[in-house]
N, C-alpha and C positions, 0 to 999 in steps of 0.2 A: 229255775235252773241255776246255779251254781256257774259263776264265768270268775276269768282273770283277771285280776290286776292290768297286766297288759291292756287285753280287751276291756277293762273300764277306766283307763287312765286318763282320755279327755272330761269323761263324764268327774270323774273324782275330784279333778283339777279346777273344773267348773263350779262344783260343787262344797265338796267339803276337801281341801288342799291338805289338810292337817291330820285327815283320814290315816292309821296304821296299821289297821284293822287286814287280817288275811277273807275273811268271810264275806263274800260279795256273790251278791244272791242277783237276778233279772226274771223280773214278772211284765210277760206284755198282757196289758188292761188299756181298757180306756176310765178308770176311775181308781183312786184310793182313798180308805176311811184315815183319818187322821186321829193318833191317839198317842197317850201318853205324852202329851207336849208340856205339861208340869212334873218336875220330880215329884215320885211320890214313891217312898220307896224303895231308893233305887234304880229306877227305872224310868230314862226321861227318853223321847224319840225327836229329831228334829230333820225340818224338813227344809228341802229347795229344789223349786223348780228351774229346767233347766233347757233353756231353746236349742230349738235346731240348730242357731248360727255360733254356737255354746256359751251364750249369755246365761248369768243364772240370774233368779232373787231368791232372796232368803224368807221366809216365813216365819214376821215376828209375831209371836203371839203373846197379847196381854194376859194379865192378871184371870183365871176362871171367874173370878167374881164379878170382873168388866164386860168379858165376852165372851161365853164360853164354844169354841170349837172343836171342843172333845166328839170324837165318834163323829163328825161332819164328813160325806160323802164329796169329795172332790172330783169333779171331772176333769179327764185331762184331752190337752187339744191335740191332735195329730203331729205328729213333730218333733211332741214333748213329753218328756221325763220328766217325776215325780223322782227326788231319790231320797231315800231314809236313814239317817244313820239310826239306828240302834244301840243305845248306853244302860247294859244291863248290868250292873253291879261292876263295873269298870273292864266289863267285855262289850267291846264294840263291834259293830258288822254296818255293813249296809247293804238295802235292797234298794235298785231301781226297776220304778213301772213305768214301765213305758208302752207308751200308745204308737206305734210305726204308723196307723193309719190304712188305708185299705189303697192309695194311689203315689202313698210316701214309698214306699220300699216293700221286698218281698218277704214276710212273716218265715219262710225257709230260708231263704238267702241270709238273714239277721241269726238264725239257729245257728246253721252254719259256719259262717262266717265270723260271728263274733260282730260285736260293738265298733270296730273297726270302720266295719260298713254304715255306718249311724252318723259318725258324726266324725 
């Protein structure tokens, strides 16, 4: 679903600060595939997760030929957001997944409400 600026501005701030992108996308999962983390293209995705108390870290990833975590299934832990920028040919967005968890908060109250309520 498609949310705000407003409604994702701890998460942005946590995340990627430098973000100017209008396009902000919120997927609840509890897992995401990781891809695109080498340009290739055009087309690089870059990742950080993002706690609860809105610590982030960033996701460095080596060289594909060191270790490659293309297409690797990450699970995410209750709490926490996975967020994505997206750099497709110098259009950016981002998506955050986020896992609420099933004793974290209420999956309709987060609809609702907005990111606000998160964090």
């Amino acid at each position: 679903m498609r949310i705000t600026r407003k409604q994702a501005r701890k998460v942005l701030e946590s995340s990627f600060p430098d973000f100017r992108g209008r396009k902000i996308e919120l997927v609840l999962t509890n897992k995401v595939t990781l891809r695109h983390l080498n340009a290739d293209g055009g087309i690089q995705f870059d990742y950080c997760a993002v706690r609860w108390d809105g610590k982030s870290e960033s996701l460095d990833v080596p060289a594909p030929w060191l270790h490659n975590l293309e297409y690797q299934d990450v699970n995410i832990p209750a709490g926490y957001a996975v967020v994505e920028r997206r750099s497709i040919w110098n259009q950016n967005s981002i998506v955050i997944y986020y896992n609420p968890g099933i004793d974290t908060i209420d999956s309709g109250k987060l609809i609702s409400g907005g990111l606000k309520n998160v964090y």
